[in-house]
Residue, then its C-alpha position, 0 to 999 in steps of 0.5 A: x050287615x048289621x054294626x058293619x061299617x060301610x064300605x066304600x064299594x056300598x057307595x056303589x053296591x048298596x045303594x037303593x033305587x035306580x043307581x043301585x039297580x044300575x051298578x049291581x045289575x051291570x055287574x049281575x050279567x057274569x052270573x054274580x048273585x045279589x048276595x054278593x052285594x051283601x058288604x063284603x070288601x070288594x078287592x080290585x086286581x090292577x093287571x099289567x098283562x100284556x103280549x107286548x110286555x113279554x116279562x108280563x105275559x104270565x099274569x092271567x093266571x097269576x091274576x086267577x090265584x089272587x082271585x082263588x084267595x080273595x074269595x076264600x076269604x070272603x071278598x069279591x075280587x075284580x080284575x082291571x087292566x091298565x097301560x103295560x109298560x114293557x122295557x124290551x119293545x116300547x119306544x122311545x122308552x117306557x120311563x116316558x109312559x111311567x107316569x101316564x101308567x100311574x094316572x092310569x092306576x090312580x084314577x081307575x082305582x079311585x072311579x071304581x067300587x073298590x075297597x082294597x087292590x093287589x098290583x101286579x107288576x113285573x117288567x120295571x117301569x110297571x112296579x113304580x107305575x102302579x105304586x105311585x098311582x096306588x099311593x095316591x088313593x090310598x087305599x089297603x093294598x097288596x104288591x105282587x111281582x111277577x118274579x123272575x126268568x130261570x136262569x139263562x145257559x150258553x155253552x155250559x155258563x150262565x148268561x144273564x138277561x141284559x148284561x149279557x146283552x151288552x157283553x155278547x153285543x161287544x164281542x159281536x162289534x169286537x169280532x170275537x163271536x159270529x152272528x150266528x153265536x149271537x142269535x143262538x144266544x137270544x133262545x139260550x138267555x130267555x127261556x120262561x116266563x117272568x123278568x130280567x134275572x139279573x139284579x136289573x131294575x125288575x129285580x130291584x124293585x121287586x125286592x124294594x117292594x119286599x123292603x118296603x113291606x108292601x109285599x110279602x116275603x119271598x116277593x123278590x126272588x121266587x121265579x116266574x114259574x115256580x109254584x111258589x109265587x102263585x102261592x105268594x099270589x094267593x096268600x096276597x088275595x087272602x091278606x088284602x081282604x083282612x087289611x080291608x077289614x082291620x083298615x090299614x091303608x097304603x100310607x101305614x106302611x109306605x113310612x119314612x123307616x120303610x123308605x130308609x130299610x129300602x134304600x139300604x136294601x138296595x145297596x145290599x143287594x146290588x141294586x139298579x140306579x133307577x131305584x133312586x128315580x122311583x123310589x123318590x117319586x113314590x115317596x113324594x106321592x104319600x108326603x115323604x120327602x125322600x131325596x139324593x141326600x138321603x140315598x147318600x147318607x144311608x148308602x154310607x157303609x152299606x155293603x153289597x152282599x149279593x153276588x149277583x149280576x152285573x155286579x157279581x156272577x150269580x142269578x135270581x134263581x140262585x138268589x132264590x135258592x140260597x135264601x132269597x131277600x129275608x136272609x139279605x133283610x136279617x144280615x141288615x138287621x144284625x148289623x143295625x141297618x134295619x128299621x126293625x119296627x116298620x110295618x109289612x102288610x102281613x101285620x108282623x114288623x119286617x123283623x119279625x118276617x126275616x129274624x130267623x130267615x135262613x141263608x143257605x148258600x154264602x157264595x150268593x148272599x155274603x154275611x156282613x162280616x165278609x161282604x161281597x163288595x165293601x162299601x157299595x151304596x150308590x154314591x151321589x155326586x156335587x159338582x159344578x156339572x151338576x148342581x143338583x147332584x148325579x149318581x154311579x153305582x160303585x158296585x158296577x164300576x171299575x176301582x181304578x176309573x173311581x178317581x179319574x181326570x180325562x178330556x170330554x169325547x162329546x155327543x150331542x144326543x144318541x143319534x150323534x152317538x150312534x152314528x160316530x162312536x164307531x168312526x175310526x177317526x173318532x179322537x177319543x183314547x181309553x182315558x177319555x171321559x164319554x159325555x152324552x147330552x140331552x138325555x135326560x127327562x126332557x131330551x129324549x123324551x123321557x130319559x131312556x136307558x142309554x146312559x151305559x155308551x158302548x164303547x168305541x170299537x177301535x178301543x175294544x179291538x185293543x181289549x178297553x173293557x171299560x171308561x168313564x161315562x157321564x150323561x143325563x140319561x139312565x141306564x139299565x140295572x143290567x148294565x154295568x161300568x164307570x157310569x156316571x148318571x142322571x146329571x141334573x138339571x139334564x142338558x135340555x133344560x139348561x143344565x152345566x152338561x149343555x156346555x160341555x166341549x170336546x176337549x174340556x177336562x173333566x175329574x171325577x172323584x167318587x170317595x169325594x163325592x164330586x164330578x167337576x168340568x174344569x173349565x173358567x166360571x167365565x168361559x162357561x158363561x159366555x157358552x150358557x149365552x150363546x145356547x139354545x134350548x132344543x125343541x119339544x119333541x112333539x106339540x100334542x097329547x101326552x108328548x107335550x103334556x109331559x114335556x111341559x111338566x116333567x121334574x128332573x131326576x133328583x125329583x124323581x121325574x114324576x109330573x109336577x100336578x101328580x105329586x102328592x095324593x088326593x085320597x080314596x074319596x068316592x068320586x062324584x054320582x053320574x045320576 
């Protein structure tokens, strides 16, 4: 078109000759007419669809409503699929394909005519997945989640996805319900399409993709299978074509205030522990230099205002209902924790979307003045068990264990876990501190959700509801206890929780900040010298690929090449 500026799809589509005979032709072969060609922003669908990703299964349709809007304004939309990673069913762990999914997204953006992408993300390890992957093309770009599951019902309450899990898995270990209540539950906690509806990791970073301003507003909340979210998805088909246009790419949003206003959010919200781990990786994928510091100090007088579960009593329906994240951004930005100026792919501030956002239900969304929980930011923790830092979620913790000394129960690895933590002979007392090793990005590989240790049944048969637990491993953002996570350097890569000994004391102060092995500099040395690294899990294909360049936790556990971005360059012609 005449005075337009090429696109970067004309490097493929407006091409002469016998390249361009190729790329169009190929193309035509779905009925696509030649004006199509005409320069017209060419918009890709990245689609985490997946029967083997249940909280994904829903995405063929949404992906047709970001297509109905791509073409009602002017652009061509075309659908890709890349690796689906879902929490529920894939082993060891899908944080360890996290980053594979994210090369996956970045390349088959880049290699392809695309002008601009919407990223459809639901199950939690899609969500950054994509970002990170999208981030390091840069390109304009749209998130949509997948939103979450109506709310689960057994026997008149309401139940959970994944913090009922655990809750009805001890009362089954405990002897409290039978097998028969336990499977009826199963049908009773899932019953519709979407995600956790919880405020676990779906949730959270389907509300930190709000936060950031990568999404639209109402991205958090709208159930799965409420007509709103395929109006959400239509209205980001229509709005990608408009941000190819006026140009504003990925990095014009994904700032430093967005990543503050996000961090804030996730306190205010209740939100997952894993957010920590890829909100740094993403950060770190467009030049921000994100770190735990920066979780601990904006965490610092941020209070948690959503009831919701695991923190609360509440579910993402009624999240939704009673306001959803706009009314949570505007209680932030009254109370002078908002960078009201940071800029959402709508072309508005994130003031400006949630200044009159209403709240209709107090019991769900607290005002700040009376919050749900005070002062409940993840709180990072210094120590000499781990030096380059480790985090708890007050929100989802006891108060009384927030200030505890007690002797270390440890397990070598999961399995030493699972085989003794029911063992009557296991020497271990409510005051004990549970420490897991070798879990981190390296031990498991990939540092799966195993950080929240179920307690050992001798101590739930006297009614223990919850201890102090340490490991270098995560948990899900459904769970919920005294839980001290992602202690870095993890155990396999040397780190001070290698030398942890049954029976050595251990004190963990969370208003200090400080989590200490109390044991002499000296008696610690002699054990470092007398360690042994444990073997790579497996010496081939991506296993090993990852092992041998995985970062730690406070990191972000991205790969070390893949930090960074590389840019949307039109990659090299074939011909």
């Amino acid at each position: 078109m005449a005075g337009r500026r090429p696109r970067r799809s004309s490097a493929w589509f407006g091409r002469g000759g016998k390249m361009g005979f190729i790329y169009r032709s190929w193309v035509k072969n779905r009925g696509v007419p030649h004006d199509q060609f005409d320069g017209r922003p060419v918009i890709g669908i990245c689609n985490t669809y997946s029967e083997l990703t249940p909280c994904n299964s829903h995405f063929r349709t949404l992906a047709e409503h970001v297509k109905a809007g791509v073409w009602e304004a002017g652009g061509f939309p075309l659908e890709f699929p890349v690796m689906s990673l879902g929490e529920t069913l894939l082993r060891p762990t899908a944080m360890l394909y996290r980053n594979l999914a994210s090369m996956d997204v970045e390349e088959s953006i880049r290699g392809n005519p695309i002008d601009g992408v919407v990223l459809l993300m639901g199950c939690d390890k899609t969500t950054p997945a994509l970002l990170m992957g999208a981030a390091s093309v840069d390109l304009p770009t749209i998130g949509v989640s997948g939103g979450p599951m109506l709310s689960g019902w057994y026997k008149g309450e309401r139940i959970g996805s994944g913090t009922h899990v655990w809750s009805l898995s001890e009362d089954l270990r405990a002897g409290r319900i039978s097998e028969a209540e336990f499977h009826e539950a199963e049908s009773c906690m899932h019953r519709s399409h979407g995600h956790c509806m919880t405020m676990g990791t779906a949730s959270t970073m389907a509300s930190m993709v709000e936060a950031l301003g990568i999404g639209l507003p109402g991205n958090a909340a709208y159930p799965a299978v409420d007509a709103r979210r395929n109006l959400l998805a239509r209205a980001a088909g229509r709005r990608i074509v408009e941000l190819v246009r006026e140009g504003t790419t990925m990095s014009r949003i994904l700032t430093r205030e967005a990543f503050e206003n996000a961090i804030r959010t996730c306190a205010a919200i209740g939100g997952s522990t894993n957010a920590v781990i890829h909100l740094i990786a993403i950060a770190r994928r467009v030049g921000v230099a994100l770190s735990l510091e920066d979780w601990d100090r904006l965490g610092r007088g941020v209070h948690t205002l959503v009831n919701l579960m695991p923190s609360g009593r509440y579910l993402m329906e009624d999240f939704c209902y009673a306001g959803g994240l706009p009314a949570v951004l505007r209680e932030l930005g009254e109370a002078g924790k908002l960078h009201r100026d940071a800029l959402t792919v709508n072309g508005r501030t994130i003031w400006e979307n949630v200044k009159d956002a209403p709240c209709w239900n107090r019991d769900v969304i607290h005002p700040w003045a009376k919050p749900f929980k005070k002062n409940a930011g993840i709180a990072v923790l210094r120590g000499n068990l781990c030096p380059r830092g480790a985090i708890i979620k007050p929100s989802a913790a006891s108060p009384q264990l927030m200030k505890h000394r007690g002797r270390a129960v440890v397990f070598e690895n999961i399995e030493d876990l699972h085989r003794r933590i029911d063992d009557p002979r296991l020497a271990v007392d409510e005051r004990s501190v549970m420490v897991l090793k070798n879990c981190g990005p390296k031990g498991y590989p990939g540092m799966a959700e195993v950080g929240n240790m179920p307690l050992p049944r001798k101590l739930l048969k006297k009614g223990v509801t919850d201890m102090v637990r340490i490991s270098d491993a995560r948990m899900s953002g459904t769970a919920y206890g005294t839980v001290v996570l992602h202690v870095a350097p993890e155990a396999a890569a040397g780190g001070p929780l290698a030398l942890v000994r049954d029976g050595d004391p251990i004190e963990l102060d969370v208003e200090a900040r400080r989590l200490e092995l109390l044991v002499p500099a000296e008696e610690l040395e002699r054990r470092r010298k007398a360690w042994q690294p444990p073997a790579p899990p497996l010496e081939r294909g991506y296993w090993k690929l990852y092992y041998d360049h995985v970062l730690q936790a406070d990191e972000g556990a991205d790969l070390d090449f893949l930090v960074g971005k590389s840019g949307a360059f039109v990659p090299r012609d074939n011909h």
